[in-house]
Backbone as CSV, one residue per row, in Angstrom:
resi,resn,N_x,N_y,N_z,CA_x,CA_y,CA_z,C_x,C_y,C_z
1,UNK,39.244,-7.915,38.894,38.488,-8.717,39.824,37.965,-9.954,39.100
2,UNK,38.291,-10.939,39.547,37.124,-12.194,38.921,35.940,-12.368,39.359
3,UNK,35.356,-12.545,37.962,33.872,-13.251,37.916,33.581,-14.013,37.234
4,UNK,32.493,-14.643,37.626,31.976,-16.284,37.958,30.601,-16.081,36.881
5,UNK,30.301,-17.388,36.194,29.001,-17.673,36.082,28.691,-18.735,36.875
6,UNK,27.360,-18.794,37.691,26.600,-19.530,38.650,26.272,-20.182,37.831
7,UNK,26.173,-21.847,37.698,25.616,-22.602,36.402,24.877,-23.912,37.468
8,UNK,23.800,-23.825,37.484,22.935,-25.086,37.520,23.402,-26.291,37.011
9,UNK,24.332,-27.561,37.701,24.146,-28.756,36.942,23.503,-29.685,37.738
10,UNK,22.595,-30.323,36.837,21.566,-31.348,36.807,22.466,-32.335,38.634
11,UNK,22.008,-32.590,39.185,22.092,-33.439,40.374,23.441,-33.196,40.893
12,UNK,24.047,-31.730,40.917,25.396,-31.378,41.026,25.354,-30.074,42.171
13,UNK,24.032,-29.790,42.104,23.799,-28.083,42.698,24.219,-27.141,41.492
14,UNK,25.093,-25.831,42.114,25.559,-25.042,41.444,26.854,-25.408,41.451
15,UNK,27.618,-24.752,40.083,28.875,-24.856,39.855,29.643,-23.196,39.104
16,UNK,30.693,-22.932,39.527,31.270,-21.451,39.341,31.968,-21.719,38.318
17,UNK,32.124,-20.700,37.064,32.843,-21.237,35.870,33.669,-19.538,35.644
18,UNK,34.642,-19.288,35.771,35.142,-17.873,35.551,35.068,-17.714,34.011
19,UNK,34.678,-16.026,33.892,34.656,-15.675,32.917,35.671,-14.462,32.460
20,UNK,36.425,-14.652,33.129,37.904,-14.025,33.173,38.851,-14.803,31.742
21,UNK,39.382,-14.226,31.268,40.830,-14.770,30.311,39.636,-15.642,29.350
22,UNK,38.441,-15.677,29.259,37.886,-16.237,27.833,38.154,-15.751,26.673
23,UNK,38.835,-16.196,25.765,39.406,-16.675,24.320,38.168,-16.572,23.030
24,UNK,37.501,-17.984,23.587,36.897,-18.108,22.526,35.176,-18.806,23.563
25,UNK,33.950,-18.928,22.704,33.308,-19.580,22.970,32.206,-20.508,21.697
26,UNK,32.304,-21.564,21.972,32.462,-22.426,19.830,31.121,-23.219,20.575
27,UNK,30.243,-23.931,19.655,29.933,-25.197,19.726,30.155,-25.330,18.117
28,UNK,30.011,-26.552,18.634,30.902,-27.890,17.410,29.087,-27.609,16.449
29,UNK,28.281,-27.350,16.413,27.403,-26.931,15.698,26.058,-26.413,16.479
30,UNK,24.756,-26.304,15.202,24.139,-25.471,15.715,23.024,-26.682,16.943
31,UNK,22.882,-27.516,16.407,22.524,-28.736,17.613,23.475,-29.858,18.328
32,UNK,24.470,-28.833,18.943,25.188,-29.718,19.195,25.031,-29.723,20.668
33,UNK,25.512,-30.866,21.584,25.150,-30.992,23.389,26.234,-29.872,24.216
34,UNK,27.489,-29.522,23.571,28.338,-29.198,24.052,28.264,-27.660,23.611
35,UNK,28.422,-27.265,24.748,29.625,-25.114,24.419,30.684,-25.852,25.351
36,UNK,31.798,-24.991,24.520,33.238,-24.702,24.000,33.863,-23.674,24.686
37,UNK,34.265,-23.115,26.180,34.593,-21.986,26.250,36.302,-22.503,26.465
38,UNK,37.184,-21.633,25.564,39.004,-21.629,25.801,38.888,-20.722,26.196
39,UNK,40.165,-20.710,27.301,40.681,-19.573,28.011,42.144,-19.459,27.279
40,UNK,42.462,-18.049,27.898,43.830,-17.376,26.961,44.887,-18.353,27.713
41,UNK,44.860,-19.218,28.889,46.093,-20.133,29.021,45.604,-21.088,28.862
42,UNK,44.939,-21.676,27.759,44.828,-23.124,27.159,43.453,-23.959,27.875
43,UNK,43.361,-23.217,28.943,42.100,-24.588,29.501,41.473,-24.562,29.043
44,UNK,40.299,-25.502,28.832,39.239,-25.401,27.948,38.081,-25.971,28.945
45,UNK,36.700,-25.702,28.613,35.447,-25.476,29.813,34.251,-26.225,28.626
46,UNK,34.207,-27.504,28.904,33.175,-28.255,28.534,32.116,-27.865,28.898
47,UNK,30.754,-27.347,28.438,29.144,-27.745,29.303,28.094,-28.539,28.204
48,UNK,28.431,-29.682,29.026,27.143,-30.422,28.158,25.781,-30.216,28.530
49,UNK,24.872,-30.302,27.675,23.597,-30.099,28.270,22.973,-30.861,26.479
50,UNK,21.659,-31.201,27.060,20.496,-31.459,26.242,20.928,-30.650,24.509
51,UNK,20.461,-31.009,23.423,21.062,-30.967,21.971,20.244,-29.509,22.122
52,UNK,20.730,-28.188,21.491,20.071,-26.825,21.410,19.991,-26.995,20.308
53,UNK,19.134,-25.370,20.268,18.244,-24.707,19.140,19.216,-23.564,18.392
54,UNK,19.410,-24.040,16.992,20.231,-22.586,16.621,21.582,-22.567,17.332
55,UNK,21.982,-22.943,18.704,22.800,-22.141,18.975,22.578,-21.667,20.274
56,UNK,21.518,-21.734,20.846,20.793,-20.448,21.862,21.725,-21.111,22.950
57,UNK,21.708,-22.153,23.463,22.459,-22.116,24.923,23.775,-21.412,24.556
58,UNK,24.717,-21.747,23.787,26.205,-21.097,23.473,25.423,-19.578,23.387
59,UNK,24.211,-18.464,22.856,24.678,-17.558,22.964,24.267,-16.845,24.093
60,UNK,23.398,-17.501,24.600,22.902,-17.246,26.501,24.374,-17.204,27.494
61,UNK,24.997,-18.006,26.710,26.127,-18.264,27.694,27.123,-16.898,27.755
62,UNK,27.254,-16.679,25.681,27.667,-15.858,25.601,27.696,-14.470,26.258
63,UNK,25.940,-13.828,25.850,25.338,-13.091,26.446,25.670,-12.673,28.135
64,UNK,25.667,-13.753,28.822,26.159,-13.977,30.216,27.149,-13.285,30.439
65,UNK,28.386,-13.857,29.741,29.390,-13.335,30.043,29.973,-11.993,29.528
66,UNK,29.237,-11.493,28.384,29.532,-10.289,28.242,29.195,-9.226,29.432
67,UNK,27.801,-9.825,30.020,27.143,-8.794,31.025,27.691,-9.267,32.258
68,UNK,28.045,-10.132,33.257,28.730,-10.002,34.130,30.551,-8.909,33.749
69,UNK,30.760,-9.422,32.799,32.101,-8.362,32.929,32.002,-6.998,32.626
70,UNK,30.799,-6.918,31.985,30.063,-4.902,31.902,30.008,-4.799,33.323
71,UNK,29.114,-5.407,34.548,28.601,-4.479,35.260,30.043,-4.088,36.435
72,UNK,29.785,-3.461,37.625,30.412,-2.942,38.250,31.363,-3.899,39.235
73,UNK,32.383,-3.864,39.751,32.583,-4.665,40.852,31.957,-5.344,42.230
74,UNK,30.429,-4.670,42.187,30.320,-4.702,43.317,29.123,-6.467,42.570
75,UNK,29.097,-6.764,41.790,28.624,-8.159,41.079,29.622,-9.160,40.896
76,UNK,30.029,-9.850,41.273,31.212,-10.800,40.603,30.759,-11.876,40.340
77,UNK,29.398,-12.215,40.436,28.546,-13.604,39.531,27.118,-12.840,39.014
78,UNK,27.102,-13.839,38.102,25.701,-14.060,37.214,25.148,-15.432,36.953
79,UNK,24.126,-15.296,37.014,23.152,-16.806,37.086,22.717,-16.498,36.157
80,UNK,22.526,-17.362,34.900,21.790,-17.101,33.690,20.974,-17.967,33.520
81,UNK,19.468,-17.642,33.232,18.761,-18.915,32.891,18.313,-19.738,31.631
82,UNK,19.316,-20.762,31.408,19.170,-21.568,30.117,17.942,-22.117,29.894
83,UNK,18.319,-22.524,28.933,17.227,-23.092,27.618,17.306,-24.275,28.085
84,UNK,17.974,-25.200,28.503,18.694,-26.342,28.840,18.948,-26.610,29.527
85,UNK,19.281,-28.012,30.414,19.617,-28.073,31.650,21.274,-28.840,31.518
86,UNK,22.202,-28.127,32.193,23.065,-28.800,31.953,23.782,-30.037,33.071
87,UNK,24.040,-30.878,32.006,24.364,-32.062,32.756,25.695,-32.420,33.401
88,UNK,26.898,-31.624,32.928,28.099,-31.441,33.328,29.046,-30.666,32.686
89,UNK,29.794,-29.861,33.638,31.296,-29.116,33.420,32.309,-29.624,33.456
90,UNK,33.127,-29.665,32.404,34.284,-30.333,32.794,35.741,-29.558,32.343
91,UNK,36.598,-29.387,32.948,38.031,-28.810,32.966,38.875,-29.619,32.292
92,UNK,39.430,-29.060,31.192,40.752,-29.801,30.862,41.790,-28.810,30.723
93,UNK,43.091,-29.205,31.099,44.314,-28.655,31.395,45.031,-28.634,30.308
């Protein structure tokens, strides 16, 4: 079954980001604006948001997605609430 993270962007509403076929999830460092999520067929899932702490938005995100794909079918999204507000998602092919 697919599932979704519900993600808040800044003057966008909500936006659905599957957490199905995730690969990997990186930021380019520990204050960096961007998480990194690749999927196992190449796309890759930009979220910029405000410069983090440590790391914490990438592992909220993380966190997220481990627990939407634990719970049962009868959940197929999770809303997680960041540290950060993010300012945009973006898809590349």
């Amino acid at each position: 079954m697919e599932k979704f993270l519900r993600l808040p962007v800044s003057g966008k509403g909500y936006q659905m980001l599957s957490v199905n076929g995730v690969l990997t999830i990186t930021s380019p460092s520990p204050t960096s604006t961007e998480v990194l999520i690749t999927y196992t067929n190449g796309t890759l899932a930009t979220i910029t948001s405000a410069v983090q702490d440590e790391y914490n938005q990438r592992d909220i995100i993380v966190d997220s997605i481990i627990s939407v794909l634990n719970v049962n079918n009868d959940y197929v999204t999770y809303e997680p609430v960041l540290p950060k507000v993010i300012s945009s998602i973006t898809i590349t092919v």
